[in-house]
C-alpha positions as CSV (number, residue, x, y, z in Angstrom):
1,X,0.0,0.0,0.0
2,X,1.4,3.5,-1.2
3,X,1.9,6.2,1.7
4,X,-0.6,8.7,1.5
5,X,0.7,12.4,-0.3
6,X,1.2,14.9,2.5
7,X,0.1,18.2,1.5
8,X,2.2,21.0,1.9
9,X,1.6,22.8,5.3
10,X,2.1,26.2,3.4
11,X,-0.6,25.6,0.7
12,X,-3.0,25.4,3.5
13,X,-2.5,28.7,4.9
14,X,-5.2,31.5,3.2
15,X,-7.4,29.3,2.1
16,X,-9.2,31.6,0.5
17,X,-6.2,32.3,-2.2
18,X,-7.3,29.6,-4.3
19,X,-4.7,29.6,-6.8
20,X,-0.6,28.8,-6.7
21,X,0.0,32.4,-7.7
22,X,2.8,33.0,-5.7
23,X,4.9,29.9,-6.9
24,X,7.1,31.1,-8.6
25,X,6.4,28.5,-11.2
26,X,7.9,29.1,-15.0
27,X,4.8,28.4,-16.9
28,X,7.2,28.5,-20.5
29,X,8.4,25.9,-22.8
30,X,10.7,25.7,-25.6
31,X,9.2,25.5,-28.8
32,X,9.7,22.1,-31.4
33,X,9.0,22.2,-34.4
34,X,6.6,19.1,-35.7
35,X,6.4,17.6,-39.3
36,X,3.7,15.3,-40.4
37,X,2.0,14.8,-43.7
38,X,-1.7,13.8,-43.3
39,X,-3.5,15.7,-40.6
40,X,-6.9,17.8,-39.8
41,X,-7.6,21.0,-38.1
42,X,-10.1,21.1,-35.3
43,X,-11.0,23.3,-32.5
44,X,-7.9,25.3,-33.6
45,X,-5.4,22.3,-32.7
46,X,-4.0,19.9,-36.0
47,X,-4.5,15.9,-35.6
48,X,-3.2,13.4,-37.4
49,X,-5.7,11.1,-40.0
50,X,-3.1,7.9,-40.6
51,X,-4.9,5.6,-38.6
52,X,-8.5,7.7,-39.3
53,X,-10.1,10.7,-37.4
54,X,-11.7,7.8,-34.9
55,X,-8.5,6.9,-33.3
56,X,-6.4,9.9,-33.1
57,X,-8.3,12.2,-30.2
58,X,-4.5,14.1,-29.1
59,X,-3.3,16.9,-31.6
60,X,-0.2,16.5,-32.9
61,X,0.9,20.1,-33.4
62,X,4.1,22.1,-31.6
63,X,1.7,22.9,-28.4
64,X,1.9,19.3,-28.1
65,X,5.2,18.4,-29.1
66,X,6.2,20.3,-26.2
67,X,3.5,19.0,-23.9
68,X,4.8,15.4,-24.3
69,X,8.2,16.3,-23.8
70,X,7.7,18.1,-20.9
71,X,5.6,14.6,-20.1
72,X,9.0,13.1,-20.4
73,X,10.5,14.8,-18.1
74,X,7.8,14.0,-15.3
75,X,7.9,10.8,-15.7
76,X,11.8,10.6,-15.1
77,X,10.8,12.7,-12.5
78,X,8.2,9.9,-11.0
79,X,10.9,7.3,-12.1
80,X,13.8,8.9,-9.9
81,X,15.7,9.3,-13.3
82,X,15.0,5.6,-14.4
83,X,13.6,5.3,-18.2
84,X,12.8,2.1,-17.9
85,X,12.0,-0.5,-14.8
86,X,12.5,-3.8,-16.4
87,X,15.0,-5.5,-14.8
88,X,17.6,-5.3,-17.8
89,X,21.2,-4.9,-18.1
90,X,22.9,-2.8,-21.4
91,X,19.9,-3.9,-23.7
92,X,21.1,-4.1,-27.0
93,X,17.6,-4.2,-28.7
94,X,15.1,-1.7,-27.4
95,X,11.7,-1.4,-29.0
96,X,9.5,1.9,-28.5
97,X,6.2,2.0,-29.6
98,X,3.9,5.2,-29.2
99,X,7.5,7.2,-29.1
100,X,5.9,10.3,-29.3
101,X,8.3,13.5,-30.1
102,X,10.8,10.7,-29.9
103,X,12.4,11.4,-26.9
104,X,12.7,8.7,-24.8
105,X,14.3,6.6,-27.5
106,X,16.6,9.7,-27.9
107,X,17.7,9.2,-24.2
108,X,17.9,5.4,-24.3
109,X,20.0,5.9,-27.5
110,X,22.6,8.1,-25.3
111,X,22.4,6.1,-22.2
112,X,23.1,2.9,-24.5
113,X,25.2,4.1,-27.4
114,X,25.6,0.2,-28.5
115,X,22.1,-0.5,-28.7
116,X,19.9,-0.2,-32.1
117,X,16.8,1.8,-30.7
118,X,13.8,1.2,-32.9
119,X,10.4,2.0,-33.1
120,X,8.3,-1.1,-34.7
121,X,5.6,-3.9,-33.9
122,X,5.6,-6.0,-30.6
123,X,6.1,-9.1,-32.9
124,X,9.7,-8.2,-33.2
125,X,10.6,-8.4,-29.9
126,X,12.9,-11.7,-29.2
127,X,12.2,-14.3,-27.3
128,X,13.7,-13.5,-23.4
129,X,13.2,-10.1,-24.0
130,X,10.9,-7.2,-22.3
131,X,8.1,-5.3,-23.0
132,X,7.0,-2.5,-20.8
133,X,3.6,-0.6,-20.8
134,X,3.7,2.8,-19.5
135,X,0.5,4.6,-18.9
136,X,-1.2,7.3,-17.2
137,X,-4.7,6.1,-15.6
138,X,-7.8,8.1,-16.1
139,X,-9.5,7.9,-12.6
140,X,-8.5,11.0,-10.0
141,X,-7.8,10.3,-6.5
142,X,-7.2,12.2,-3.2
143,X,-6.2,11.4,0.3
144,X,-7.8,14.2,2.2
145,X,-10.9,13.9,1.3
146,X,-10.7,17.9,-0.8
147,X,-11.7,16.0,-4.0
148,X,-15.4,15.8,-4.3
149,X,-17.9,15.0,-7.5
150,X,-18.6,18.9,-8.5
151,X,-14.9,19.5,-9.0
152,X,-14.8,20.6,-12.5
153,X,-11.5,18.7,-13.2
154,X,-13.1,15.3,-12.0
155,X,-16.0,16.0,-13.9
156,X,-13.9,16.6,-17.5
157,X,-11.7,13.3,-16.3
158,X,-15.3,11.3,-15.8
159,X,-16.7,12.2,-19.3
160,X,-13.0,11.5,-21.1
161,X,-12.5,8.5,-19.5
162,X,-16.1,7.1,-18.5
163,X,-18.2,8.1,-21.6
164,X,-16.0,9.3,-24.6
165,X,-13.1,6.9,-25.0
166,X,-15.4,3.7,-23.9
167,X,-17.3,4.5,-27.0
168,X,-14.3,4.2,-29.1
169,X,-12.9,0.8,-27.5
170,X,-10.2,2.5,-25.5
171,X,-10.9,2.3,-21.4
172,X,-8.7,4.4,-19.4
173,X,-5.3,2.4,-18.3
174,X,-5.3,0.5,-15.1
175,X,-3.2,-1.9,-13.3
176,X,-5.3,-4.7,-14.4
177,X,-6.1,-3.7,-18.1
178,X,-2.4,-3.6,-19.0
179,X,-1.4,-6.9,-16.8
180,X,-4.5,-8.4,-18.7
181,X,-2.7,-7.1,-22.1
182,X,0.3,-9.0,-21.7
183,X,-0.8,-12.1,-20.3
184,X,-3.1,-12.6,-23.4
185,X,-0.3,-11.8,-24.9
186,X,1.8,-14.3,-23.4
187,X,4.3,-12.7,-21.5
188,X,5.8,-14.1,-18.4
189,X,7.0,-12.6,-15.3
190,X,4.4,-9.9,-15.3
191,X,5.6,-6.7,-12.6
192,X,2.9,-4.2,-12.5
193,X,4.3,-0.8,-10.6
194,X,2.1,2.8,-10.1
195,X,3.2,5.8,-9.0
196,X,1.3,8.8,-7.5
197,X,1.2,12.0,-10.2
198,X,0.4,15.0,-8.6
199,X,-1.5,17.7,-10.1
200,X,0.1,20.9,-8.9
201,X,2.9,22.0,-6.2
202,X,0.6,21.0,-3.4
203,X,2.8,17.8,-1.7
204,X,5.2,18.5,1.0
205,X,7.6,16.3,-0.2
206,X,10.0,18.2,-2.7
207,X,10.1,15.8,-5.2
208,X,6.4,15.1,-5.4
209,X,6.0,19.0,-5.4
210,X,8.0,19.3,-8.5
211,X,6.2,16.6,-10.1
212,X,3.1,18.3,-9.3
213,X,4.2,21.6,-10.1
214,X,5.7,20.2,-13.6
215,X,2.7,18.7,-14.1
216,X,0.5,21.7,-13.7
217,X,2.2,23.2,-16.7
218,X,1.8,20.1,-18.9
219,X,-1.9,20.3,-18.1
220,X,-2.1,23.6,-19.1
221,X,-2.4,22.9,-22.6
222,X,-2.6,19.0,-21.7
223,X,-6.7,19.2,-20.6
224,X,-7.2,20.6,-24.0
225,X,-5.4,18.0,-26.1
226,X,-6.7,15.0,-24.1
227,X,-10.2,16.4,-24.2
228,X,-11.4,18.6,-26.8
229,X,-11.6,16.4,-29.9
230,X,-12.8,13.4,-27.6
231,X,-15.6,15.6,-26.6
232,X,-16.2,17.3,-29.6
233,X,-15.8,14.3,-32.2
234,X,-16.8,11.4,-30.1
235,X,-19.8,12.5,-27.8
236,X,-20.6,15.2,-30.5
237,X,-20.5,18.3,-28.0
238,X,-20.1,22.0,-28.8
239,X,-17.0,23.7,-28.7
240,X,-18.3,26.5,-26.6
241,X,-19.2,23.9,-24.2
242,X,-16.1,21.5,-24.4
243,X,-14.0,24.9,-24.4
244,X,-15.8,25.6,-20.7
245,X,-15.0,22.3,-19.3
246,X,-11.6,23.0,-20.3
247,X,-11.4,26.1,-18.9
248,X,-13.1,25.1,-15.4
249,X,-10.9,22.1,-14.8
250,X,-7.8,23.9,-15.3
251,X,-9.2,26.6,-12.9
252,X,-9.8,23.5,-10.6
253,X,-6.9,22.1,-10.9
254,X,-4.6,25.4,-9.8
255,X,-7.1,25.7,-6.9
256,X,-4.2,24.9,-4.2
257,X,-7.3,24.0,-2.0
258,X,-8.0,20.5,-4.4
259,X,-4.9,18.2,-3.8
260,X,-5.3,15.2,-6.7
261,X,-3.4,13.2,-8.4
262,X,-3.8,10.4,-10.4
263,X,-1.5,7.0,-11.4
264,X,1.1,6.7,-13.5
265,X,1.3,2.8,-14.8
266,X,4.0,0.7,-15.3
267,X,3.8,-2.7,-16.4
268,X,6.5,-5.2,-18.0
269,X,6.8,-8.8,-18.9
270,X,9.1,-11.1,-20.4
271,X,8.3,-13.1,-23.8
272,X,9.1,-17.0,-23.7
273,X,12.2,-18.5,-24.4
């Protein structure tokens, strides 16, 4: 069982100051530039249309090449610096699917300069080696009881996660979906790992409040990308609306008074000799 997050003695004095104005939080980011050839334009963000419209709800624009990068670095963050938990020594092989911006196969590439880093289908992996899932879940927690059901970040997380992405066959990530992936799968030696992820610079410990600090900044622009197009193309939702739901859960979620987080997943198996 996980200790509970301890919140900050400072961020409950003033109650009445909702927000973390005081911080002293950079809320910048370096701009990337992104390149991709078949894409749409909604709600003012760009989406890729490889796989079709029905499976692609995050943008794929710079706003979001710099979103998941700053991802990146929170989860390293969560990790203790770790980019990967399988229990592997100077993997020669590495396989990254979903890489994103790229980045993490960037870094594996530098931490193992011998190793051809690739990004492909699970059937290549060898027999003996690892897969490793790595996902954030979709249901919001709290441990003080300062999360309730009218929060307007809970509420945007329920109607992703509980009646958009169900519709298109994709659940939110738990411990058990992704365990259940990989023993279908047939993998063997199954570790399934979760870590607390913060949302905002509440915790008293000064790693979690980093996380949690880093994380309110990749929320900034991250409610949007998760939820817009889900919203607006799946459940078929105005834009005035969805933008308000947006809006009111990032408000919610720099309300120092809310401490929530949710999980970050990590599950890994080994294929058959």
């Amino acid at each position: 069982m996980q200790e509970m997050l301890e919140v900050d003695p400072a961020m409950l004095q003033n109650i009445d100051d909702e927000d973390y104005a005081s911080s002293g939080y950079d809320t910048t980011t370096a701009s990337l530039t992104a390149s991709i050839n078949q894409y749409i334009f909604e709600n003012g963000r760009r989406y890729h249309t490889y796989f079709g419209i029905d499976k692609n709800i995050l943008p794929t624009d710079e706003t979001e090449q710099d979103r998941l990068d700053l991802h990146h670095e929170i989860f390293l963050l969560l990790l203790r610096g770790s980019l990967f938990s399988a229990p592997i020594q100077n993997p020669q092989r590495i396989l990254d699917v979903g890489t994103g911006t790229g980045i993490w196969a960037i870094d594996m590439a530098d931490e193992f300069p011998s190793a051809e880093v690739i990004g492909n289908d699970l059937s290549c992996t060898k027999p003996g080696g690892y897969v490793q899932l790595c996902e954030v879940g979709g249901e919001l927690y709290c441990d003080d009881g300062t999360l309730t059901d009218d929060n307007a970040l809970k509420i945007a997380f329920d109607i992703l996660n509980k009646e958009a992405m169900p519709k298109i066959g994709r659940p939110p990530a738990t411990r058990e979906n992704m365990t259940e992936r990989l023993q279908k799968a047939g993998f063997m030696d199954i570790v399934a790992l979760d870590f607390k992820h913060p949302f905002g610079p509440w915790p008293k410990d000064k790693r979690q409040k980093r996380i949690g600090a880093m994380n309110m900044l990749n929320m900034e622009t991250g409610i949007e990308s998760y939820f817009m197009a889900a919203a607006t193309r799946i459940l078929g939702m105005e834009v005035q609306k969805a933008e308000k739901y947006c809006k009111d859960a990032f408000a919610a979620l720099k309300n120092k008074n809310f401490h929530t987080y949710n999980y970050y997943y990590v599950v890994y198996g080994r294929k058959p000799e």
